[in-house]
C-alpha positions, 0 to 999 in steps of 0.5 A: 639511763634516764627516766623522766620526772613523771615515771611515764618515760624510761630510757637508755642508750647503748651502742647498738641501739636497744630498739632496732637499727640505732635507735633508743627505746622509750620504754613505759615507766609502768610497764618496762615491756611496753614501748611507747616510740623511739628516738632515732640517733644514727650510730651509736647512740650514747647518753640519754635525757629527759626535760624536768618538764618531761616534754623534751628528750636528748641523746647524742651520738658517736659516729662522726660528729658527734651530733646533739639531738634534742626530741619531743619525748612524746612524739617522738620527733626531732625539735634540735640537731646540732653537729658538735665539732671537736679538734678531738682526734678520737672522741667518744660521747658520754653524758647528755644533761638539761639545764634546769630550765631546760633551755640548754642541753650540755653534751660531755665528750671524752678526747684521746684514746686514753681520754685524758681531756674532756670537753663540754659542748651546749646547744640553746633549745 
């Protein structure tokens, strides 16, 4: 769940996405049924960002990657995609962070069915 510092933006990823397909709402602070857009991630969208500034959204995914993505919180549109190459056997996405001068985005990522190492993946924006 994230919402952005200006409560215009609210959003959350879910496995199956929560706004058709895999994608993830961006929902309005003011009115939680009102959907201003949303970011497309590919499967399985987890984790969820906004920018300190609110001009930037983040999110990755859990299908073969995972893949960081890094979005205009307004338009909606993709600025940074990045594959996050794991010698993981199995891994499984978790929290998306932005540094607070927003020029990283910090993705956590769970290795092993019983997820007993964690890694750390970064991209420069």
């Amino acid at each position: 769940l994230a919402a952005s510092t200006d409560g215009k933006h609210v959003a959350f990823a879910t496995g199956g996405g929560n706004c058709g397909g895999y994608n993830i709402c961006d929902f309005s602070g003011a009115n939680i049924s009102r959907v201003l857009g949303e970011y497309s991630t590919g499967a399985y969208p987890t984790g969820a960002a906004f920018s300190r500034d609110n001009s930037m959204f983040a999110s990755s995914n859990g299908m073969g990657g995972p893949e960081l993505f890094v979005f205009g919180a307004s338009r909606h549109n993709v600025i940074k995609k990045a594959a996050m190459p794991s010698p993981c056997e199995y891994m499984s996405p978790r929290d998306v962070q932005f540094s607070t001068d927003g020029r990283r985005v910090y993705l956590s990522v769970l290795c092993g069915f019983d997820a007993t190492t964690t890694q750390l993946f970064w991209i420069d924006v």
